[in-house]
C-alpha positions as CSV (number, residue, x, y, z in Angstrom):
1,X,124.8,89.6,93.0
2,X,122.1,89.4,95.6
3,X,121.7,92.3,97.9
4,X,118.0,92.9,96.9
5,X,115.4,90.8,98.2
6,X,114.1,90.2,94.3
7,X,117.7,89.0,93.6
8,X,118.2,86.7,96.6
9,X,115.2,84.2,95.4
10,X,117.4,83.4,92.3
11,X,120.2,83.0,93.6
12,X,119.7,78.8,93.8
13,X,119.1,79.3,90.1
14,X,122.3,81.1,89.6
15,X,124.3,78.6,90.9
16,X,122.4,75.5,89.1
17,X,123.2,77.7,86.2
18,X,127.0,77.7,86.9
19,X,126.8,73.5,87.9
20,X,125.8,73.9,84.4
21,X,128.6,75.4,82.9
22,X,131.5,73.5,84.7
23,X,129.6,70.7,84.0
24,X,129.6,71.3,80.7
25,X,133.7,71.9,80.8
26,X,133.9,75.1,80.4
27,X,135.9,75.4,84.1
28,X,138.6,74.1,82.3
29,X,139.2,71.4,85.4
30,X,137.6,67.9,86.1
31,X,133.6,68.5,86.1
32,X,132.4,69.8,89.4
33,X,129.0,69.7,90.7
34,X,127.3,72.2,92.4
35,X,124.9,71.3,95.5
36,X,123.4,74.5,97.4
37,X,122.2,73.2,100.5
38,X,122.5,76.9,102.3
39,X,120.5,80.3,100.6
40,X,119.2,82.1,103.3
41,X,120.3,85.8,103.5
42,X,120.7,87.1,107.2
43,X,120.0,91.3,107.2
44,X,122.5,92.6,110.0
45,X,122.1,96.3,108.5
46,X,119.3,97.8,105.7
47,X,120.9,96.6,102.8
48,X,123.8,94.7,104.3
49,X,123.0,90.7,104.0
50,X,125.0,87.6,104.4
51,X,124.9,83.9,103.5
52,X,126.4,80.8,102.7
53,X,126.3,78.5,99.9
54,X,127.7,74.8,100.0
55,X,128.9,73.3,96.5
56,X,130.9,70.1,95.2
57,X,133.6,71.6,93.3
58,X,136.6,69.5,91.3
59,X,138.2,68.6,94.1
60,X,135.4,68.1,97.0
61,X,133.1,70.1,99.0
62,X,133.5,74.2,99.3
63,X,132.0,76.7,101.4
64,X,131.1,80.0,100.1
65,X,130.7,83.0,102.7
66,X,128.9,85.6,101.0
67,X,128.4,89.7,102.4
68,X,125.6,91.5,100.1
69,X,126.3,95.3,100.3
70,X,123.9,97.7,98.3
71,X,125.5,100.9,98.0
72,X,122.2,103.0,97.1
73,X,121.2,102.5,100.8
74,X,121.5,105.7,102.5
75,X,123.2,104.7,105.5
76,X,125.2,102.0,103.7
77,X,129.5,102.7,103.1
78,X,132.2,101.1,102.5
79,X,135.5,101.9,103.2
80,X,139.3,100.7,103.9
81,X,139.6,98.6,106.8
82,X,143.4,99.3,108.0
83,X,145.7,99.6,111.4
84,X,146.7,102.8,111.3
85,X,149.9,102.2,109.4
86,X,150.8,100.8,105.8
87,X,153.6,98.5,107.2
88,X,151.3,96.9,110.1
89,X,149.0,94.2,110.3
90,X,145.8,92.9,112.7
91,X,143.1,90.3,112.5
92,X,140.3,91.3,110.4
93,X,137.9,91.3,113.3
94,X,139.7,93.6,115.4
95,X,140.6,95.8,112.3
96,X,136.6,95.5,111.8
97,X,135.8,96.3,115.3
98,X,138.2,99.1,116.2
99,X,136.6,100.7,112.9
100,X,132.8,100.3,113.9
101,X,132.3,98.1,110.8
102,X,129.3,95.6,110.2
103,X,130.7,93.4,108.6
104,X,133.6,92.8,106.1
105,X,136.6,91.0,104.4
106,X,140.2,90.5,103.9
107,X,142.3,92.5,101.5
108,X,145.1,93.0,99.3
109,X,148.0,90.7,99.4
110,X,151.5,91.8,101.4
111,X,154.8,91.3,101.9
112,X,154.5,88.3,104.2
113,X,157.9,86.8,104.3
114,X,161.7,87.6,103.7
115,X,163.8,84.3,103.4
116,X,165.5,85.8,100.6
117,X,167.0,88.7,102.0
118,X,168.7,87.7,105.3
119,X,168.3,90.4,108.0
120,X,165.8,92.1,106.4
121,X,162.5,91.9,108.0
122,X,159.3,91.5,106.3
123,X,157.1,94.7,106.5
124,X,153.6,93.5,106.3
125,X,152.5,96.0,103.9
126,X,150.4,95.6,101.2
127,X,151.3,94.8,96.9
128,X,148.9,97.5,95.7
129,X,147.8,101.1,96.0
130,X,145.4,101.7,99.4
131,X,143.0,104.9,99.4
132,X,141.1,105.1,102.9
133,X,138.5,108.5,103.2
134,X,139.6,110.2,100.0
135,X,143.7,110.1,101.3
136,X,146.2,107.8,99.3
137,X,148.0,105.7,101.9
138,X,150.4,103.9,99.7
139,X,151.1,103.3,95.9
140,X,151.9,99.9,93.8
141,X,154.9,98.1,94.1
142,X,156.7,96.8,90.8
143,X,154.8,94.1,88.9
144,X,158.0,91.7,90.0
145,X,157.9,92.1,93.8
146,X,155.0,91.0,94.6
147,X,153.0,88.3,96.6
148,X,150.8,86.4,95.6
149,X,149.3,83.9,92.5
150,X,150.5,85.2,88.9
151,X,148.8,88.2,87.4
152,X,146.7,87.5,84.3
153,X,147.8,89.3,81.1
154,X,146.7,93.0,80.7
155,X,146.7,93.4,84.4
156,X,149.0,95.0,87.2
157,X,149.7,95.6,90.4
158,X,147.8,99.1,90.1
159,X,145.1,97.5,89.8
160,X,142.1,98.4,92.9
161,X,138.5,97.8,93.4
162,X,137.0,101.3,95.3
163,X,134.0,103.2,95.6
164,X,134.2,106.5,94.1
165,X,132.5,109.8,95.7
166,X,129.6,109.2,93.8
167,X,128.9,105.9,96.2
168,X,129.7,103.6,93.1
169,X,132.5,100.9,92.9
170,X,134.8,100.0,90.2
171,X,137.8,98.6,89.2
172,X,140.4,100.8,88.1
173,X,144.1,101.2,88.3
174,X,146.0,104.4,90.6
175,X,149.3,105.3,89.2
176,X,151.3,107.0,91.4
177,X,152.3,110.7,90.1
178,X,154.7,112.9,92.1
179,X,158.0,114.6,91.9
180,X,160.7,115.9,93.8
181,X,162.1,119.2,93.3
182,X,165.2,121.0,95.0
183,X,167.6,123.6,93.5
184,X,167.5,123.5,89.7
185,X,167.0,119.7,89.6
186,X,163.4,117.9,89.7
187,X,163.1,113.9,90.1
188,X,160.2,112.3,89.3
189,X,159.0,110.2,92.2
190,X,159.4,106.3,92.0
191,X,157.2,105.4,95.1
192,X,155.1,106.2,98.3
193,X,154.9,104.3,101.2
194,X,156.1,101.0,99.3
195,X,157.7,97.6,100.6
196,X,159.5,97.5,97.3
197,X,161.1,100.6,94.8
198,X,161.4,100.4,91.2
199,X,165.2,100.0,90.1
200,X,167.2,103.8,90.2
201,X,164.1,105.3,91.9
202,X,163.8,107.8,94.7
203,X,160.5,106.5,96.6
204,X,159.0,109.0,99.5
205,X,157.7,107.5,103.0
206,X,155.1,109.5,105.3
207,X,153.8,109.1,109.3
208,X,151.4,106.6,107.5
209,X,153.7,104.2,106.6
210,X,154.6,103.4,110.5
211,X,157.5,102.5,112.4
212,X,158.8,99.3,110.2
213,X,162.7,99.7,108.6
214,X,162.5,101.2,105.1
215,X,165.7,98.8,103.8
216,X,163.5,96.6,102.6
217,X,162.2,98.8,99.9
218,X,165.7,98.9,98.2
219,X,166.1,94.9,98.0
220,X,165.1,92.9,95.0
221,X,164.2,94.5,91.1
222,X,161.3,95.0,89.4
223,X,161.5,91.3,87.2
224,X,162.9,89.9,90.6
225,X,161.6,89.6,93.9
226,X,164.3,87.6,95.4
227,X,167.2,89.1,94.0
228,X,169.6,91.0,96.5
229,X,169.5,93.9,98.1
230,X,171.0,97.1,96.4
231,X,174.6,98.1,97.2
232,X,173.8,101.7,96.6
233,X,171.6,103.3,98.8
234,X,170.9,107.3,100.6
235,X,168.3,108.5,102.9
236,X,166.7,111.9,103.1
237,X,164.9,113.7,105.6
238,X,162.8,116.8,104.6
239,X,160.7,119.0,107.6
240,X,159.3,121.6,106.4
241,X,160.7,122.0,102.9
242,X,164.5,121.8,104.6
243,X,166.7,118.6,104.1
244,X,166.9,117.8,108.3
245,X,169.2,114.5,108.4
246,X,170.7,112.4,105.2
247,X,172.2,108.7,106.0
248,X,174.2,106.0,103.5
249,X,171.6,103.1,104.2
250,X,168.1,103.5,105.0
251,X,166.3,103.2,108.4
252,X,163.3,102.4,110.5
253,X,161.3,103.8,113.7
254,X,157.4,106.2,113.4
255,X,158.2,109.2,110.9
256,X,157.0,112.7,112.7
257,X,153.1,113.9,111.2
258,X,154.9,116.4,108.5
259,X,158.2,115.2,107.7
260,X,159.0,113.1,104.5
261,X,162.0,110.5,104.2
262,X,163.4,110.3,100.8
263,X,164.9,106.7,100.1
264,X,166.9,106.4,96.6
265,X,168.6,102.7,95.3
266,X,171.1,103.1,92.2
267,X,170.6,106.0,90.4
268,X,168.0,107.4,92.4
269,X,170.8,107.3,95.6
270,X,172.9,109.4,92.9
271,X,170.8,112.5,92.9
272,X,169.9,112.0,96.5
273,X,173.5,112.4,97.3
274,X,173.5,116.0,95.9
275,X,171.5,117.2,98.9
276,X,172.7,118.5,101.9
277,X,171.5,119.6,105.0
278,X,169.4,123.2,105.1
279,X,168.8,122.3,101.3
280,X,165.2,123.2,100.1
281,X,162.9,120.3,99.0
282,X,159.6,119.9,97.7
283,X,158.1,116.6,97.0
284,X,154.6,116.6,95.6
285,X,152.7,113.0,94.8
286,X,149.0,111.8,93.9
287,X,147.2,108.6,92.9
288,X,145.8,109.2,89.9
289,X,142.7,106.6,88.3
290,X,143.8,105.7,85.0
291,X,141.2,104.4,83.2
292,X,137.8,105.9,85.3
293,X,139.4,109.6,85.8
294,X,136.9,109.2,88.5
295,X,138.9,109.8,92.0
296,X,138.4,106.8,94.9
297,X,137.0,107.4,98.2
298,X,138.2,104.3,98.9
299,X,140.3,101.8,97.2
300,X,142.1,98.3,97.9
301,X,144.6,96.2,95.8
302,X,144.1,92.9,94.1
303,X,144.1,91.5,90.6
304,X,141.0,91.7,88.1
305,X,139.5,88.4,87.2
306,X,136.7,89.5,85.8
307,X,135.0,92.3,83.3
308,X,132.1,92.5,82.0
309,X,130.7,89.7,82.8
310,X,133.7,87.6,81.3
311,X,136.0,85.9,82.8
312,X,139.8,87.1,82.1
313,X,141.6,85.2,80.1
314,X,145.1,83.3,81.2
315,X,143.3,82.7,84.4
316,X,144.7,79.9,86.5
317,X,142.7,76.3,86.1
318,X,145.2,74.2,88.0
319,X,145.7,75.6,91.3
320,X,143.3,74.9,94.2
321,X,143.2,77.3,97.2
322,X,141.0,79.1,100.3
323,X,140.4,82.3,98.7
324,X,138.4,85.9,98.9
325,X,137.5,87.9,96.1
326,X,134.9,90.8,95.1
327,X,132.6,91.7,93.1
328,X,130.2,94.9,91.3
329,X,127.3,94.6,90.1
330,X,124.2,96.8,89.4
331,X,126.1,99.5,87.7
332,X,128.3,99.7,90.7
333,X,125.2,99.8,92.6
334,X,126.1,96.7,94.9
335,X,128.9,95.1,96.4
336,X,129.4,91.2,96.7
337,X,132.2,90.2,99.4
338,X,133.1,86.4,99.3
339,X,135.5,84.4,101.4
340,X,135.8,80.5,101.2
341,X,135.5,78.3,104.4
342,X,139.3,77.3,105.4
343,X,137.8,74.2,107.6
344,X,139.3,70.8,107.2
345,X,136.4,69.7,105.3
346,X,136.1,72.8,102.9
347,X,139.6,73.5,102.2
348,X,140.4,72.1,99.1
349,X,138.8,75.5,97.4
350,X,138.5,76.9,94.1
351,X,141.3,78.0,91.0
352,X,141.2,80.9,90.4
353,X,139.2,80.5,87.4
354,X,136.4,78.7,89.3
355,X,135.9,82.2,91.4
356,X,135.4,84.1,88.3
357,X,132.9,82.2,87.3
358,X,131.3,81.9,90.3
359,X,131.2,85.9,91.1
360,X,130.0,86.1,87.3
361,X,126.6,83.7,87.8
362,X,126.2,85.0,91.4
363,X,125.9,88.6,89.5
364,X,128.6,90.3,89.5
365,X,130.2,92.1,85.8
366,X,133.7,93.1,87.8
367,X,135.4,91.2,90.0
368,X,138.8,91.0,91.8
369,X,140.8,88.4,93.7
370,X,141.7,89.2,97.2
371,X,144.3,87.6,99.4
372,X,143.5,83.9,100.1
373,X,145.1,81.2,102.0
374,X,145.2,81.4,105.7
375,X,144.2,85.7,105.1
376,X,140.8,84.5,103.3
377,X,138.3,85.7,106.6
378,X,134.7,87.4,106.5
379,X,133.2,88.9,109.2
380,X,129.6,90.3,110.4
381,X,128.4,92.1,113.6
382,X,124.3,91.6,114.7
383,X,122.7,94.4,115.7
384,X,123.7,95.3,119.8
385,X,127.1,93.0,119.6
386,X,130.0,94.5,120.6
387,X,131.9,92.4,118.8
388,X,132.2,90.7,115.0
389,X,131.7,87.3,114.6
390,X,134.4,85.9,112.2
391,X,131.9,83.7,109.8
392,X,134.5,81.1,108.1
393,X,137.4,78.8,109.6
394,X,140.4,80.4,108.3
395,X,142.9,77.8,107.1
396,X,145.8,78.3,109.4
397,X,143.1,77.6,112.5
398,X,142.9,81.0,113.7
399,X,142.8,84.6,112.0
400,X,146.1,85.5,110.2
401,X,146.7,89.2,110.6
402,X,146.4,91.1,107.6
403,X,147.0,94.6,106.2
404,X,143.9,95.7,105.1
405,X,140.5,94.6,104.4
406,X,137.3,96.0,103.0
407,X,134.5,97.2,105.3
408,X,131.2,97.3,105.1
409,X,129.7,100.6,107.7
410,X,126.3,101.2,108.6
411,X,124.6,103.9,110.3
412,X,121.0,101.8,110.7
């Protein structure tokens, strides 16, 4: 990782170093070659820097966009770049400039399509759990509905990349905790603001999930994303801590600031049934960091692909994309957002593999894969512009809105 000035001179060596490596094979895919032609770092903030670096990879010439954050800067943060709902989306740059944001990248993958499901729309809403200011906007969907290359072993879709209070970042996992309690009978609590519940579960939604239908979250299991929807569904609505409304199916359209919508599919639908109207309810939920303990100021969904420094294993060698991933390096100390060029002449890309090893030798010990394809988009603001400039060619031609990105804040 490169943030400091020390750091940026090697960063030419770093990347001879990793020609090295895949030269050597160890990329697992046809040698590639490595040919920096761009190292220059651009400071648009103190301690926010950007670059590009040109390589030859396996299948031709890539692009790397790089955003340097170092998190011991005072006036340095970084935070969850979102629209205001869980089930919405928005270009990167206007995400980035409706949030004051220096500079930043594309997030966690989403629920971009529903061919499998006719008449049920797509939600936009992320795979993984979202934590923006300290306030858990949504937890993980099962491992089997989601979007988005195969997980390596050992990981999930709880898995996040944040920065803690204590201005460090780390990967982690947030497992939803939360139950529902009503007369005599508590239920523990399957989901929160999800495109997708776990089979038999009762899943809550908040104002923060947005106006999008809520069907969606009963269709397809947790082994299959395509399988149909579920024939047995209910629908709760608790105002202060009184069942309002109940319906058979569920339903769409912005959820009041305060009031909590219960949906339940098989067995969850069951115990919903029991409720009526006037009924008390209590539902209670929390993210909870698994392995750090450590609670997230702000936290964004991906999949690990790298730890310590090592690649993870069952990393995919074979397929060749656009993508964006990050990185931690410096004890947490500094942040390393990348997104590959999408233009005609860059877009052959990297495996997945290849970006581990490249966030490794540019630095970083922890890494995670971001959204890629046509959502792969980096984006800086100079000092007096009103406006971010959107750095690489995404691969569709033109920004694909996206549910969330990371974003890089400055007060300098």
């Amino acid at each position: 990782m490169a943030p400091s000035r020390a750091r940026t001179t090697n960063l030419l060596a770093l990347f001879l170093a990793w020609c090295a490596l895949l030269g050597a094979g160890l990329a697992g895919t046809a040698p590639a070659v490595a040919a920096p032609r761009t190292a220059a770092w651009t400071e648009f903030a103190s301690g926010v820097r950007y670059a590009t670096l040109d390589l030859t990879a396996a299948k031709g010439p890539v692009r790397a966009h790089l955003l340097s954050v170092d998190l011991t800067e005072p006036d340095v943060s970084v935070g969850l770049l979102h629209p205001g709902a869980v089930a919405a989306r928005a270009p990167l740059s206007a995400l980035a400039d409706a949030q004051g944001a220096v500079g930043g990248v594309n997030g966690d993958f989403f629920n971009i399509s529903e061919t499998q499901h006719p008449g049920v729309e797509a939600t936009g809403a992320s795979v993984g759990p979202a934590v923006a200011d300290g306030r858990a906007l949504k937890a993980a969907v099962p491992n089997g509905q989601r979007f988005g290359p195969a997980l390596p072993p050992g990981t999930s879709t709880e898995d996040v990349l944040g920065v803690g209070w204590d201005d460090r970042a780390r990967l982690g996992a947030l497992e939803l905790q939360g139950t529902v309690t009503t007369r005599g009978t508590r239920l523990p609590l399957g989901g929160l603001n999800q495109y997708a519940l776990p089979v038999g579960s009762v899943g809550v939604f908040t104002s923060d999930w947005g106006a999008a239908s809520r069907l969606r979250a009963t269709c397809g299991t947790d082994t299959d994303r395509a399988a149909p929807c579920s024939a047995e569904t209910y629908e709760v609505t608790v105002r202060a801590g009184r069942v309002t409304s109940v319906a058979e199916k569920p339903g769409g359209g912005p959820i009041t600031e305060g009031t909590k919508v219960l949906v339940g599919r098989e067995a969850g639908a069951r115990e919903l049934r029991r409720l009526s109207v006037g009924d008390p309810v209590s539902v209670r939920h929390r993210l909870v960091a698994e392995r750090t303990q450590a609670p997230y100021r702000f936290a964004v969904g991906g999949f690990p692909v790298l730890r310590d420094g090592v690649p993870l294993d069952g990393l995919d060698r074979v397929a060749f994309a656009v993508r964006s991933a990050a990185g931690i390096g410096n004890d947490g100390e500094e942040l390393l957002l990348m997104a590959l060029d999408g233009g005609p002449e860059f877009r052959s890309g990297l495996t997945v593999a290849e970006v581990a090893e490249l966030m490794a030798e540019l630095g970083a010990t922890d890494a995670l894969s971001l959204d890629g394809g046509g959502s792969s988009t980096l984006v800086t603001r100079s000092p007096g512009d009103a406006a971010v400039t959107v750095r690489n060619h995404p691969s569709g031609g033109a920004e694909r809105p996206v549910p969330n990105g990371i974003g890089v804040f400055s007060r300098d």
